[in-house]
N, C-alpha and C positions, 0 to 999 in steps of 0.2 A: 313350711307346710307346702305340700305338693300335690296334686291331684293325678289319677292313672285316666288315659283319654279309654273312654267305653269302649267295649269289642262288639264284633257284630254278634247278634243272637245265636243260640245252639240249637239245636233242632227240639230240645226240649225243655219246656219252660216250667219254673217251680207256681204253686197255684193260690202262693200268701197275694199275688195282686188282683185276685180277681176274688169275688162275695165267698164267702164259707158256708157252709151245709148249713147254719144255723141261723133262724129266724130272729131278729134283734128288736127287743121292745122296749121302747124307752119310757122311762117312769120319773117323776117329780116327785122331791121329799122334802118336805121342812120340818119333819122331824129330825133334825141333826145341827149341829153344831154352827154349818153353813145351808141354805138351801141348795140340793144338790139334784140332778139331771143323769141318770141313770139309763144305761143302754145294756141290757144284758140277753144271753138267750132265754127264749122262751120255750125250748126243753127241759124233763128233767134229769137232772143230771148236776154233777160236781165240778164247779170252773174256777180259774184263777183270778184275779182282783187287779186290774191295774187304776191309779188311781193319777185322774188326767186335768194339767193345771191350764186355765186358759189364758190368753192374750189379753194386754190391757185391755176392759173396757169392752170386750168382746164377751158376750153369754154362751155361755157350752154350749146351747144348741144349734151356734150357729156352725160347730163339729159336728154337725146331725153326720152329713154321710160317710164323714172318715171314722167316727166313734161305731156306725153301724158296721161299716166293712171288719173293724177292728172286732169287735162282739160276734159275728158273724161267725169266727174260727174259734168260737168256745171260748170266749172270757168276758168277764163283767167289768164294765168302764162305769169308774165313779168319778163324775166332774165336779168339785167343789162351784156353787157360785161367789168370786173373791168380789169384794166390794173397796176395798180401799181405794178411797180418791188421791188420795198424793203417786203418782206414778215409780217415782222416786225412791219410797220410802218403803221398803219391802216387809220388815219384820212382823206386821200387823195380819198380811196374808202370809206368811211363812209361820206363823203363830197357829192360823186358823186351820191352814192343810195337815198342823201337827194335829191339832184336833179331833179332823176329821180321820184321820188314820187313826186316832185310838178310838172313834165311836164305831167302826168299822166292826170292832169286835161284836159289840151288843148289838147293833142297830141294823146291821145289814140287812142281816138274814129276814127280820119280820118284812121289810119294804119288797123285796125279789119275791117272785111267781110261785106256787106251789112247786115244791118238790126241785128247786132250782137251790144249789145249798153252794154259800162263797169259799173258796180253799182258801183261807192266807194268811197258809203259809207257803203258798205260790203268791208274791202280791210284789207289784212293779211301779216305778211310777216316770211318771212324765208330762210335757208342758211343754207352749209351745208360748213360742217372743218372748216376752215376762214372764209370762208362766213357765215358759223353762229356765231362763232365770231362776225364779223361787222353788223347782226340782232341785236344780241342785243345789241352794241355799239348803234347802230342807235336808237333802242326803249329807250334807258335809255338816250336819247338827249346828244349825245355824236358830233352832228354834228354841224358844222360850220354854218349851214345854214337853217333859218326858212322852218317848212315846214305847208302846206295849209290843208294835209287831217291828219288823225289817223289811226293808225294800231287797228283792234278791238284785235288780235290776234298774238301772236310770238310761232314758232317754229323752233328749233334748232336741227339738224340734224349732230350728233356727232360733237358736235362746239368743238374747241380748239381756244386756246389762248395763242399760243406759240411753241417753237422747246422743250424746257425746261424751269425751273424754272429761269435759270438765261436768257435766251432768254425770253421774255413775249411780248407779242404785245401790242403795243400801241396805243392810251389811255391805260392802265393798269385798267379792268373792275373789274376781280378778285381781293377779299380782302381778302379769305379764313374765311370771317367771315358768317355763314349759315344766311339764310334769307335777306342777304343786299342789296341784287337787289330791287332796288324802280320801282318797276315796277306794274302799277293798271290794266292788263291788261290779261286774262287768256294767261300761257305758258305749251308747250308741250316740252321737250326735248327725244331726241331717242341716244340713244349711242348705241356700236357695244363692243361685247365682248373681239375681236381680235385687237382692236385698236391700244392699249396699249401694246401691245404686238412686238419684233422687229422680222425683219425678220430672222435677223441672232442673233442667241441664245446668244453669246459673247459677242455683241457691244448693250449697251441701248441706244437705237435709235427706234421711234416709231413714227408712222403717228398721234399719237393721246395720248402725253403722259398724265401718270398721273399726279394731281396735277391740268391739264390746261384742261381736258377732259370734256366728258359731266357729271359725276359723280361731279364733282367743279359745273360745272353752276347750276345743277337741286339741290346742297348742298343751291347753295345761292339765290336761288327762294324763295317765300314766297309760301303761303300755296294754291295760283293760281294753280300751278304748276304742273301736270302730267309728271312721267320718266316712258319711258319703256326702256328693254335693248333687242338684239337681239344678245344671247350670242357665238353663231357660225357662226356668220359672221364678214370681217373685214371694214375698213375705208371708201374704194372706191368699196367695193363692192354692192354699189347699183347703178353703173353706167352704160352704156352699156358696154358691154363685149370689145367692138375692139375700146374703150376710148383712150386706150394707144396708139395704131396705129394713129387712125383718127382724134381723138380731143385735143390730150394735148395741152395746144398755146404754150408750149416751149419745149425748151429739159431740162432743170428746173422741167417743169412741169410732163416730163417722169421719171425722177430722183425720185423725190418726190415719184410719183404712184408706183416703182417699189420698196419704200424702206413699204410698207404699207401689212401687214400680210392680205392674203386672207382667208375668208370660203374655204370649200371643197366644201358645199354644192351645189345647183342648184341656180344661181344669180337673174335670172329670180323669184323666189319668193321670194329671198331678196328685191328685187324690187318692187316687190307689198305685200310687209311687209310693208314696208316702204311709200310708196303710199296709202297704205289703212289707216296707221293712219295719214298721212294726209289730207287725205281726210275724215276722222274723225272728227279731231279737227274742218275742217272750219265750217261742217256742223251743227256741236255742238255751233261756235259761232258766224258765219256766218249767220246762218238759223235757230237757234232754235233749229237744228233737233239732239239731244240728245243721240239717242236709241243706234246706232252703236259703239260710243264713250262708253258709259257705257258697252253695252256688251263684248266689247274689254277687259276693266278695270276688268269684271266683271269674264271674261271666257278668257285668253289671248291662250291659247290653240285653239280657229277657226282663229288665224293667219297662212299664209301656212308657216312660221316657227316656231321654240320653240320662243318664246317671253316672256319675263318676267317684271313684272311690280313692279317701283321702290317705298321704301316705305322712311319717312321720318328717320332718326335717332334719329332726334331733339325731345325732347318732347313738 
């Protein structure tokens, strides 16, 4: 695996990384299978569904601003809250997200805004650390449990798949063999340069080690597959800022976040780095709408940070 070093910006910039026309309002439900954290527009109007997995031990809302920039461009983000305490032990929340994918059918529509109605059969999905992890546990039919709709689209947002090598989450997805993800479905993977990286110089110990990072998944994607990397920033830093104060669910979850190498940089356009190419992809396979995604690929330089875009090694 290889990375292309960014080019300098063009004179004109696509507009997935800055807010979208539309007003995002976020809603709580425990009418559903998981309690769930809802960011959708509050226009009326007909949007696509993605359906958005979170970080150990991290609460959806502490995606309050990247789930808002994301809704912002017309689409309804539904966050499962996962609960499972074994970190490890995946099937239990990859169970649940099947779940909530088939309650999507009946249950949506009554919780969204008047006149606010869900497409999905535009419906995508994605996750971030473990939660991307259990994206694509979930797309590679890793779950207990039939489910009713199709994802057109997976993206993994520095997924890992483990503490270490000899730690690994289960199902065990990873085979280190490139290209083996049976997956027919366009993937996006985004990894963080600092990931990998521990806090404290001495001890290997990382938010995002190598080997189980997002460099492993985007190795063993087929030729679907788009990697960028965004090499000065770290694991949790496209969350909001006061995550660790307001939202971890545990003190597990505070542990975790504080052992995770930060950017220096400004988070705020980690943030809409990160939101802009997703809100790329959907658009790209959502909607047809192509242009954004290719000039990203094409120019990754009009991202508001260095971004770099991953190339295969494989011949």
């Amino acid at each position: 695996m290889a990375t292309l070093e960014a080019r300098p910006a063009p004179a004109a910039a696509t507009d997935v990384f800055k807010r979208g026309k539309y007003a995002a309002k976020p809603i709580t439900t425990c009418n559903a299978p998981k309690t769930l954290f809802i960011v959708t527009p509050d226009t009326e109007g007909t949007y696509p569904v993605l359906l958005f997995l979170h970080g150990y031990n991290i609460c959806p809302c502490c995606y309050m601003n990247l789930l808002e920039h994301i809704s912002s461009h017309g689409y309804i983000v539904v966050a499962p809250r996962l609960l499972s305490l074994c970190s490890l032990y995946g099937r239990p929340d990859i169970n649940s997200a099947a779940e909530v994918t088939n309650w999507l059918s009946s249950g949506l529509q009554p919780v969204l805004p008047e006149n606010v109605v869900p497409d999905l059969s535009r419906l995508a999905l994605a996750g971030h650390s473990r939660g991307g992890y259990l994206a694509f546990a979930l797309a590679l039919g890793n779950a207990n449990v039939s489910m009713n709709l199709k994802f057109l689209t997976l993206i993994g947002i520095d997924p890992v798949a483990g503490a270490n090598k000899c730690m690994k989450m289960c199902p065990k997805i990873l085979t280190g063999v490139p290209h083996s993800f049976n997956l027919d479905i366009p993937v996006m993977v985004i990894g963080t340069g600092l990931g990998g990286e521990s806090v404290i110089g001495c001890i290997p110990c990382s938010c995002a080690p190598d080997g189980l990072n997002y460099a492993e998944f985007f190795n063993e994607c087929k030729d679907n597959c788009l990697g960028f990397v965004i090499p000065d920033y770290g694991h949790m830093d496209m969350l909001d800022d006061d995550y660790c104060t307001n939202c971890i669910g545990t003190s597990i979850g505070a542990i975790m976040g504080s052992m995770c190498k930060s950017g220096k940089g400004d988070k705020t356009s980690m943030m809409e780095c990160v939101g802009g190419l997703v809100v790329a992809m959907l658009m790209a396979h959502l909607e047809g709408e192509t242009g954004d995604l290719d000039a990203i690929v094409d120019e990754p330089g009009i991202a508001p940070v260095k971004l770099e875009v991953m190339e295969d090694s494989e011949p």
